[in-house]
C-alpha positions as CSV (number, residue, x, y, z in Angstrom):
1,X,-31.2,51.0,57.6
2,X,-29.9,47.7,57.6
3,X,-32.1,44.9,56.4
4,X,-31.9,41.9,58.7
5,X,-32.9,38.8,56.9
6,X,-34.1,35.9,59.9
7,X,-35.0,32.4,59.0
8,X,-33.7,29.6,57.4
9,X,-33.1,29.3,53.5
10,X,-35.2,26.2,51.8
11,X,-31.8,24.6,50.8
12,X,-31.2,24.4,54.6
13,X,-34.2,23.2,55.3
14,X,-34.2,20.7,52.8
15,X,-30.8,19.3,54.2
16,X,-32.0,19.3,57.9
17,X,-35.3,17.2,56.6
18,X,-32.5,15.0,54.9
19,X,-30.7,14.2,57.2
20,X,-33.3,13.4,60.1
21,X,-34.8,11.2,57.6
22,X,-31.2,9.5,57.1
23,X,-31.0,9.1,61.0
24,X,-34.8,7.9,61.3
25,X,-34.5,4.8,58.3
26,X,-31.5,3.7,60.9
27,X,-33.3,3.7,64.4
28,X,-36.5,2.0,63.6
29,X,-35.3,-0.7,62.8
30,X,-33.0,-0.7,65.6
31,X,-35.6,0.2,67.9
32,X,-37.7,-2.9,66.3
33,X,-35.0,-5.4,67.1
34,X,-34.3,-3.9,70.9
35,X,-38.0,-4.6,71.4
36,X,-37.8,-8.2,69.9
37,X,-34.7,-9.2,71.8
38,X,-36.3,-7.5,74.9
39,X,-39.4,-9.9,74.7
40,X,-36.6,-12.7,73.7
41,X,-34.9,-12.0,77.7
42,X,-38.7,-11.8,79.2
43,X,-39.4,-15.3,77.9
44,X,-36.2,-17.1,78.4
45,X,-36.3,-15.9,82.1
46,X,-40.2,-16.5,82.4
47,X,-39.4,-20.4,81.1
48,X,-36.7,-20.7,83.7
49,X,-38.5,-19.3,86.5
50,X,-41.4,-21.9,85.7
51,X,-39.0,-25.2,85.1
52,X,-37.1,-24.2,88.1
53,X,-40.7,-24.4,90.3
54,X,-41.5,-27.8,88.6
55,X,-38.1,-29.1,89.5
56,X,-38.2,-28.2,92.9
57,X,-41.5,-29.4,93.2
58,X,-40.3,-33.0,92.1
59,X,-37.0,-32.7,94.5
60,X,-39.6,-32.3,97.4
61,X,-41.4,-35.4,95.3
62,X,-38.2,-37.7,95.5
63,X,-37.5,-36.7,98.8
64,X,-40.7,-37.6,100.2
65,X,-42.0,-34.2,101.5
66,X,-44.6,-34.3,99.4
67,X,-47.0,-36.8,99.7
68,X,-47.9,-37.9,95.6
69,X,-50.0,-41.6,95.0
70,X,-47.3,-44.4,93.5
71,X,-48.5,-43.8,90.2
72,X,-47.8,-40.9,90.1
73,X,-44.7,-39.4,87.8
74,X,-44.1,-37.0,90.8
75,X,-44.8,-34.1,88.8
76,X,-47.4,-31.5,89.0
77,X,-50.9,-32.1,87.4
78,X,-51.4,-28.5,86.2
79,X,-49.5,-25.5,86.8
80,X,-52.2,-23.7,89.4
81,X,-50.5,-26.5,92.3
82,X,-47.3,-24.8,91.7
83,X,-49.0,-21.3,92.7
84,X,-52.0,-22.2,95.6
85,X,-48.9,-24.5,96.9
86,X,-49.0,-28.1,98.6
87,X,-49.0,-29.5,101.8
88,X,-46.0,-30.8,103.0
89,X,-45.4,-33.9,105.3
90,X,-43.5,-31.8,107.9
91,X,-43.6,-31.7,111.6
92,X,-45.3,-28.3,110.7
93,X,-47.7,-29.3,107.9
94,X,-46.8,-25.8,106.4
95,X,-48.0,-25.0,102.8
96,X,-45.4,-24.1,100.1
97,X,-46.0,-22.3,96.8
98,X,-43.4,-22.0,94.3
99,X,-44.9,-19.7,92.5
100,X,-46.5,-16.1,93.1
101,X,-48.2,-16.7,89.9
102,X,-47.9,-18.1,86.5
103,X,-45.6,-15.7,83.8
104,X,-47.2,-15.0,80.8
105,X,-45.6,-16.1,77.4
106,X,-44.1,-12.4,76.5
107,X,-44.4,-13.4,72.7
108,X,-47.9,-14.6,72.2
109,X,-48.5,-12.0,75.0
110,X,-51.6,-14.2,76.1
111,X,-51.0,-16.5,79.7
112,X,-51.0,-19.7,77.4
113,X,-48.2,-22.2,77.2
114,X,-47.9,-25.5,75.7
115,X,-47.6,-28.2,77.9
116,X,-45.7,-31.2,78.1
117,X,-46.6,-34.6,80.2
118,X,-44.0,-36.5,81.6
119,X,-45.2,-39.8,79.0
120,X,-45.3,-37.3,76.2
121,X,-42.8,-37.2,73.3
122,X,-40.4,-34.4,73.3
123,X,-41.2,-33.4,69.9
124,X,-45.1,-33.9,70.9
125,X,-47.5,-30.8,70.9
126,X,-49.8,-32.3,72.3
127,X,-50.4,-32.6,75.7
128,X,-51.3,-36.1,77.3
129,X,-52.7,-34.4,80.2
130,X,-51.0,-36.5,83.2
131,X,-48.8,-33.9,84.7
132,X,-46.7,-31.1,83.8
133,X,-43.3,-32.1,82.6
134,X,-42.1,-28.9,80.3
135,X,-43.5,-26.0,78.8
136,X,-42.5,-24.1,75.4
137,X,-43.9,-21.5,74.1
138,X,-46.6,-21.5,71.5
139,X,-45.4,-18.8,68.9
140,X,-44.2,-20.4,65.6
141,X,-42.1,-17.3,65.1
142,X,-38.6,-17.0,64.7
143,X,-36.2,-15.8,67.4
144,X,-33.3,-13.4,66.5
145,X,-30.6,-15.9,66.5
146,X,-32.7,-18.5,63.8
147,X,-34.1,-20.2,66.4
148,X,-37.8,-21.0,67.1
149,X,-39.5,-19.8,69.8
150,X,-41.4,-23.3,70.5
151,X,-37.8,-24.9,70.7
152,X,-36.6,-22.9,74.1
């Protein structure tokens, strides 16, 4: 009778445990930056797709589409007009949005951004409240490539 001997030794075991250790210290921090540089894309695309709205709301300004008071910088006074939409001095009188509705900041992960008035220093962070010039994000954190995330 022939003993058959099934299994693994512990040496073996030992080595597959090492190994998949080896490979796991490697991928989570992998994984970790993926996911940062991920939310990096969500928010440089989210801050384009809301600067592009406010500049084509203030082409349709300068071209006299949209009727503003003469005051006014021609840009939106909050960021709900660029999502219920204006009226526009057409033969139609349609209604255009620009937005569907307002990204959320991907890093703060909250529907917050800091504003910035068309008066307002660049470098301000705080708004002045007349209209909607810019937006940043509010995270103080840093961005992969040494950046910060407020700067964008």
């Amino acid at each position: 009778m022939a003993n058959k001997n099934c299994g693994f030794t512990l040496i073996e075991m030992m080595a597959v445990l090492a190994i998949i250790s080896i490979l796991a210290t490697g991928i989570i921090p992998l994984s970790q930056v993926v996911y940062k540089r991920t939310r990096e894309l969500e928010l440089r695309n989210n801050l384009r797709v809301i600067r592009t709205a406010l500049d084509e709301y203030k082409k349709l300004v300068d071209q006299k589409i949209i009727p503003v008071s003469a005051s006014s910088s021609g840009y939106p006074e909050t960021l709900e007009i660029l999502v219920t939409g204006v009226d526009l001095k057409t033969a139609t009188g349609e209604k255009k949005k620009f937005l569907r509705r307002i990204p959320k900041d991907p890093i703060t992960e909250e529907g917050e951004w800091g504003l910035r008035s068309y008066a307002d220093d660049m470098e301000s962070t705080i708004w002045g409240g007349q209209d909607i010039y810019d937006i940043y994000c509010l995270s103080d954190k840093q961005a992969l490539d040494g950046t910060f995330y407020k700067d964008w």
